[in-house]
C-alpha positions in Angstrom: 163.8 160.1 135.4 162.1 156.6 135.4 162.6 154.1 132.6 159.3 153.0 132.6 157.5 153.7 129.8 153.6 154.0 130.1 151.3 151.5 129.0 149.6 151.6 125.6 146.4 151.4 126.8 144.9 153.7 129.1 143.6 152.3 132.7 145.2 149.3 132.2 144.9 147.3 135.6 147.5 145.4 136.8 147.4 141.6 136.6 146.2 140.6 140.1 143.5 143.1 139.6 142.0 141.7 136.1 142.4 138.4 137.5 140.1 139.3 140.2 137.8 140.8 138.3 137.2 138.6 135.7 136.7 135.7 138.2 134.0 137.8 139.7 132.2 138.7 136.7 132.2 134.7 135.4 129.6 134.3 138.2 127.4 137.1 136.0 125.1 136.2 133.3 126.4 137.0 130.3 125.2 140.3 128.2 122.1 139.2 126.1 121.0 136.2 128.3 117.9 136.2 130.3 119.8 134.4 133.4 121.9 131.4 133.9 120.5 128.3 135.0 120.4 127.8 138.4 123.0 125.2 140.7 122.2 121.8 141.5 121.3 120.8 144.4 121.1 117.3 145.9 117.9 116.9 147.5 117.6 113.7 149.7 115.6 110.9 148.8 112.2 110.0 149.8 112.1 107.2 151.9 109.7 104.6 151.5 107.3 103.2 154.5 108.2 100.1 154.8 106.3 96.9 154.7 104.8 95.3 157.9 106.0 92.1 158.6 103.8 89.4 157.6 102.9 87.3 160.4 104.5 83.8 160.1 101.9 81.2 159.9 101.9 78.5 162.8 103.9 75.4 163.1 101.0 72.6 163.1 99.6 71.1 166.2 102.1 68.1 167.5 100.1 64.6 167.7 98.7 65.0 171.3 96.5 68.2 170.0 95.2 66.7 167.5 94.0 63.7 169.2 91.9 66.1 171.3 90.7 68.1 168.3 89.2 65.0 166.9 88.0 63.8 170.6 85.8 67.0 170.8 84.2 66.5 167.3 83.7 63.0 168.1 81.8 63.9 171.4 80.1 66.6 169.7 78.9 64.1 166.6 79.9 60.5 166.7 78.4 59.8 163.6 78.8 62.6 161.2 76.5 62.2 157.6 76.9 64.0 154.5 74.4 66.4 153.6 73.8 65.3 149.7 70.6 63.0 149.7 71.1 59.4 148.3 69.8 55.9 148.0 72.7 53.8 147.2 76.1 54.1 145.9 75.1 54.8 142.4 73.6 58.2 143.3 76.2 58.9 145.7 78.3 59.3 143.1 75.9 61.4 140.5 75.2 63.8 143.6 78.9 64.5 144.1 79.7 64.5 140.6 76.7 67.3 140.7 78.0 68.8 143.9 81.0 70.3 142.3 80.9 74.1 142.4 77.0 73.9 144.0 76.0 73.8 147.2 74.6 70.8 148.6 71.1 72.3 149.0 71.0 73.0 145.9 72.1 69.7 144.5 69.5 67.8 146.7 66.6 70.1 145.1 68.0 68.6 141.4 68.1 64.8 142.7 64.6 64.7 144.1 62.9 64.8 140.9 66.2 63.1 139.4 66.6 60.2 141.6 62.9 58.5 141.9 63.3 58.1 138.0 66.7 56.8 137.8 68.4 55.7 140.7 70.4 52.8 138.4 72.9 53.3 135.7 70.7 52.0 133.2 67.9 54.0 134.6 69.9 57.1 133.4 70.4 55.6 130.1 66.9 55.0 129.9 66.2 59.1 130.8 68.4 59.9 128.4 70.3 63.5 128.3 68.1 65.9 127.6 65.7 64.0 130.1 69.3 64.4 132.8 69.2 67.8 131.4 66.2 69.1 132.0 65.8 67.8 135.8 69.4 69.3 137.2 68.9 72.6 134.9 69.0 74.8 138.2 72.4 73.7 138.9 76.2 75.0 137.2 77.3 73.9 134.7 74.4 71.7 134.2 75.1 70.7 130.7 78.7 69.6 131.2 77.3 67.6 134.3 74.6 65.9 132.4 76.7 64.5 129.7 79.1 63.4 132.2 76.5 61.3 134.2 75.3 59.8 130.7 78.8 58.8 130.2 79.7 57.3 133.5 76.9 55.7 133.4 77.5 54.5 130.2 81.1 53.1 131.5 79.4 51.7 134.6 77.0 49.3 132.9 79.2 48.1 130.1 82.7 47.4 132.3 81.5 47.2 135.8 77.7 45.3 135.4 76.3 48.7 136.2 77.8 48.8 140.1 80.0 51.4 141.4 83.6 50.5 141.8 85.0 50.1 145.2 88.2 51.9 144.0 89.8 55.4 144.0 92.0 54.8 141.3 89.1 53.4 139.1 86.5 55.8 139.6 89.4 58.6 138.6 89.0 57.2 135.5 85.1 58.3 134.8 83.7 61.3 133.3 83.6 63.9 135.8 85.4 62.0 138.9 88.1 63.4 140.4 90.2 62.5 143.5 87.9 64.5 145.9 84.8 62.9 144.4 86.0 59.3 144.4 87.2 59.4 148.1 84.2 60.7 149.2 82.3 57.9 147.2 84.5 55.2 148.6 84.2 56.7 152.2 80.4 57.0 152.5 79.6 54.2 150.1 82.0 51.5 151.5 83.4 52.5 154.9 87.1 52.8 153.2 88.9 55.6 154.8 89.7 58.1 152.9 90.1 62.2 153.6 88.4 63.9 150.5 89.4 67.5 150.5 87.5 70.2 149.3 87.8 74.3 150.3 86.2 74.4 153.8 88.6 70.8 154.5 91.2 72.5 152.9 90.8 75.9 155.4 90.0 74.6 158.5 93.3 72.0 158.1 95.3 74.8 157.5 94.0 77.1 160.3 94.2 75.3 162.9 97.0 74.3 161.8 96.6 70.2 161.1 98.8 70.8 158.3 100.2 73.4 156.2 100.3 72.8 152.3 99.8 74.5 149.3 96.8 72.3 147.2 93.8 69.8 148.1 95.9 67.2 146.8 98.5 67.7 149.6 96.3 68.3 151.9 94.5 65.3 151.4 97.8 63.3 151.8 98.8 65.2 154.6 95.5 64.8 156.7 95.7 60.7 156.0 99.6 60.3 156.7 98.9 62.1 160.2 95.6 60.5 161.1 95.3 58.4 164.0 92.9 55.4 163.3 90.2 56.1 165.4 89.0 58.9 164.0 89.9 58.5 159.8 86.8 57.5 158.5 84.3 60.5 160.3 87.6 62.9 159.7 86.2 63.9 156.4 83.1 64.8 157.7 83.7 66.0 161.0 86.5 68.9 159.3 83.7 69.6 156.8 80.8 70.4 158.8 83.3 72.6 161.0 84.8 74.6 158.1 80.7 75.1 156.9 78.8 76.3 160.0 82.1 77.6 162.6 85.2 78.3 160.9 84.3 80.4 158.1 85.8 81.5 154.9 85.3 85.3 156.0 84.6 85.0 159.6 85.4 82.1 161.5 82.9 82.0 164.4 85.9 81.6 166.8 84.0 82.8 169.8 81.2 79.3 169.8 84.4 77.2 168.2 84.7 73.6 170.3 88.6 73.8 170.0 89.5 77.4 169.8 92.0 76.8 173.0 94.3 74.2 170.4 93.6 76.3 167.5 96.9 77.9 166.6 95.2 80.5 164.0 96.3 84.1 164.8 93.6 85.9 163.7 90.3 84.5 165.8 87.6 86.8 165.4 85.4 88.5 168.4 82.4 87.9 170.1 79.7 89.9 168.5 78.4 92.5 170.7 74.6 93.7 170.3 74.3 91.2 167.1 77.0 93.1 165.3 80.9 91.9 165.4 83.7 93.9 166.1 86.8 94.6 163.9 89.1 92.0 164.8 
């Protein structure tokens, strides 16, 4: 006879067996719950596009380019003009004080009932503001401007004996004259060369590239550090009346541009074809 007694319990399985068992039935949901949750997964990550390269903007043209820039204008004008209308140094500077954020057309409507009246500081005294007022009303800002020509005025004829001051650094010191307005008084007025710089200067320098900077102010002392001689006092103008009626805030007329074969800019637009330009 054996001396194995039988187990208590009935069926009993042997160890191995339970074991297997009861590892299989872990992966079960338990009795009374609706499911377990279901395994992670690692999903790979979305990838982003990315970015195109931004084009890096030109190196500026060396010296002998932009001697032949300013040779073509020259050839092309030799003796540029500013478009705002004037009769002497006096309203030179009232028309660019009035210039700022206006367009020159519209200035030049103001001044000709303006001008006939009061073409002298004391003149403008005389008018008075409301009578300043009331003549450049179609213009911006023509209530801060109006005061401002009363009080220049006012500074003219009581330090100066009513004449315009042949200095940047003096006429900086008015109501309403900044650098850009007192170098172009200085340049047009009295033949002192000086590179004003306002936004079609400031986009056709860096463009082509002449320069590359960051504000009018360095602009302006870019362009007259690099300027040869000949060409400093008509470079104002000359850059000015290019950046108004060729190169273009939007669309630079590249296609009729005197210099496109020096200019460096990347992005020249098309020939229009049938009056209508093409994407470019």
């Amino acid at each position: 006879m054996s001396n194995l007694k039988p187990s208590s319990r009935r069926g009993a399985k042997p160890k191995a067996v339970l074991d297997t068992a009861l590892a299989a039935d872990s992966s079960k949901p338990a009795a009374g719950t609706r499911g377990s949750k279901p395994r992670a997964v690692l999903v790979k990550p979305l990838t982003v596009a990315a970015k195109p390269k931004r084009t890096r903007a030109p190196k500026p043209v060396d010296r002998e380019t932009l001697v032949a820039i300013f040779r073509r204008f020259q050839a092309i004008t030799p003796e540029p003009k500013g478009e705002l209308e004037h009769v002497n140094p006096y309203t030179l500077l009232v028309a660019v004080v009035l210039s700022a954020q206006a367009t020159d057309a519209g200035v030049n409507k103001a001044t000709r009932g303006l001008f006939p009246v009061a073409d002298t500081p004391a003149k403008m005294l005389a008018l008075g503001l409301e009578g300043v007022r009331e003549r450049i009303k179609t213009i911006n800002f023509f209530n801060t401007k109006a005061k401002n020509v009363i009080a220049l005025s006012e500074r003219l004829v009581a330090e100066f004996g009513g004449e315009v001051p042949d200095s940047v650094e003096i006429l900086e010191t008015l109501p309403g004259v900044g650098r850009k307005t007192a170098s172009v008084v200085v340049n047009m007025a009295f033949g002192i060369p000086r590179i004003a710089v306002d936004t079609h200067i400031f986009r056709v320098a860096n463009r082509l590239p002449l320069v590359v900077t960051k504000t009018p102010q360095q602009t302006q002392e870019a362009l007259e550090r690099i300027m040869p001689d000949e060409f400093r006092l008509h470079a104002h103008h000359w850059l000015i009346l290019h950046g108004r009626y060729i190169c273009k805030a939007r669309r630079p007329e590249c296609w009729r541009c005197p210099v496109a074969d020096l200019c460096r800019y990347p992005e020249k637009s098309p020939a229009p074809v049938d009056g209508k330009h093409l994407k470019g």
